[in-house]
Structure formats: C-alpha cells, structure tokens
C-alpha positions in Angstrom: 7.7 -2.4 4.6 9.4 1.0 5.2 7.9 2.0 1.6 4.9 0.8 1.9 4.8 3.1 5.3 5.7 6.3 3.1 3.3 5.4 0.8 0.2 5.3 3.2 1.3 8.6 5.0 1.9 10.1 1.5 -1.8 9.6 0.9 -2.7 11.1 3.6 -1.0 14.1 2.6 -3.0 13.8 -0.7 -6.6 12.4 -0.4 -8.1 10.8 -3.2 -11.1 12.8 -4.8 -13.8 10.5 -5.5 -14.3 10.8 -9.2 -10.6 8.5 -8.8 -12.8 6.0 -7.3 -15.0 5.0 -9.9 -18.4 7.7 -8.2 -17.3 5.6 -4.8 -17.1 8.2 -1.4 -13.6 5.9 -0.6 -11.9 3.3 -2.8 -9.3 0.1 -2.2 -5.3 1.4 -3.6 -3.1 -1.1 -3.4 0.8 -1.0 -3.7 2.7 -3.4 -6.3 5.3 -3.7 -8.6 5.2 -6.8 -10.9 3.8 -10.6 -10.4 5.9 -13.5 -8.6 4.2 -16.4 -7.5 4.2 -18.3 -4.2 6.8 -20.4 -5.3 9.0 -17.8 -6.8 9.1 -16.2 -4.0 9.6 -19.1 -1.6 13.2 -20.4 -4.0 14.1 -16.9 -3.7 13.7 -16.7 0.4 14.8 -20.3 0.3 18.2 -18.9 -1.5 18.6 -15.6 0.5 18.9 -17.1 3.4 21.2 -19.8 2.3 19.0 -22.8 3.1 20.2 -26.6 1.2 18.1 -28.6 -0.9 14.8 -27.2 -3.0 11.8 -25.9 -2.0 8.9 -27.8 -1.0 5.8 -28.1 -3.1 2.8 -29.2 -0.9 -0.7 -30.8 -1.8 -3.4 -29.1 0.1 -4.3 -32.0 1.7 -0.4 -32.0 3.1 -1.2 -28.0 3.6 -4.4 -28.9 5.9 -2.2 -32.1 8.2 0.4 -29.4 8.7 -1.7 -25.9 9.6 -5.3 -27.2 9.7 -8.1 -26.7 7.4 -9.1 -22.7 7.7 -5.3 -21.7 7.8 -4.1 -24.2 4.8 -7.6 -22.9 2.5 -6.9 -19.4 3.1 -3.0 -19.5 2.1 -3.7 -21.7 -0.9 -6.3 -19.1 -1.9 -4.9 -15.8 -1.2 -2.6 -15.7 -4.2 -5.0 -12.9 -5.8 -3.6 -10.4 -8.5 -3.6 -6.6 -7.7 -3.1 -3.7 -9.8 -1.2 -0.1 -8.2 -2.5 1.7 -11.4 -4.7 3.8 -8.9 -1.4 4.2 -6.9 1.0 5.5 -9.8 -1.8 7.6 -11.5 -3.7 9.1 -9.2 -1.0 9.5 -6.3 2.2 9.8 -8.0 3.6 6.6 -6.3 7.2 5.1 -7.6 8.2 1.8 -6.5 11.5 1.4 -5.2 12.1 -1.7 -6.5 11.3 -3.7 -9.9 10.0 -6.8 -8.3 9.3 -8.1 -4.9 11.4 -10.9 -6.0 14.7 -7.7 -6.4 13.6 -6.4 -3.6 14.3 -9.9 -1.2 17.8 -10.1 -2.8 18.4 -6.9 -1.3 
C-alpha cells in the first residue's frame, strides 16, 4: 500500500501529457507487477498466516448463501487483468516487488 502511495504522489509530481493517453484530456494508469489468481493468492494468505487445512473453493451459488447476491457477483467478477505498461513507460515506475504473491511472503 505504502508503494502504491508513492506512486500516486509521484504522478503528481509528473503529469501525464495527453498524447500518453491515446488523444484523451486524462487517462486510467494502473500499478501491477505480474498475474496471480484469486486462489493463488488466497493459499498464499492462507499459508502466511499459518492457517490448517486448504483453501476453500466456493460455487457461486455457495458465494451468494454466504455474502448475498450483489456482493458474491461482483467478487466472482472482479478478477479483471490490468496492464502498468503506462506506469513504467510513461512515469518511470519500478515495482518493488516481482509478484503480489513475493510481496505477501514478506
């Protein structure tokens, strides 16, 4: 969270010009460093914080009984890819870490 902090007043110290943003006036950067899904990243929370047995795997009909329809749809749906290419070319931004999944064995 602290990076993702020094990246946002980083940009702020250096605005995007808007021929980085495809003719847009303002564009969308986002911040990543590699893929993990869901589950990878649940087995490695599950591990760090030294929890027994595996990690559940839910249906989203078990998703909806548990946290209701609009919460259970929008987390089953919200696993969207993102690129940082506008991040690192354009801003200059290094990631600290590899992977999310390094940076929660940290």
């Amino acid at each position: 969270m602290i990076r993702c902090a020094q990246f946002y007043i980083g940009r702020n110290s250096s605005p995007v010009k808007s021929g980085d943003c495809n003719g847009s006036q303002e564009c969308s950067i986002k911040i990543e460093n590699g893929e993990a899904s869901f589950k990878d990243i649940a087995e490695a929370i599950h591990r760090e914080l030294g929890f027994d047995g595996a990690v559940q795997t839910w249906t989203i009909e078990e998703a909806v009984q548990e946290w209701g329809q609009q919460a259970a749809h929008f987390a089953f749906g919200s696993n969207s890819r993102i690129r940082s290419d506008k991040a690192r070319n354009v801003l200059g931004w290094i990631p600290s870490y590899s992977s999310v999944l390094d940076w929660l064995r940290t």
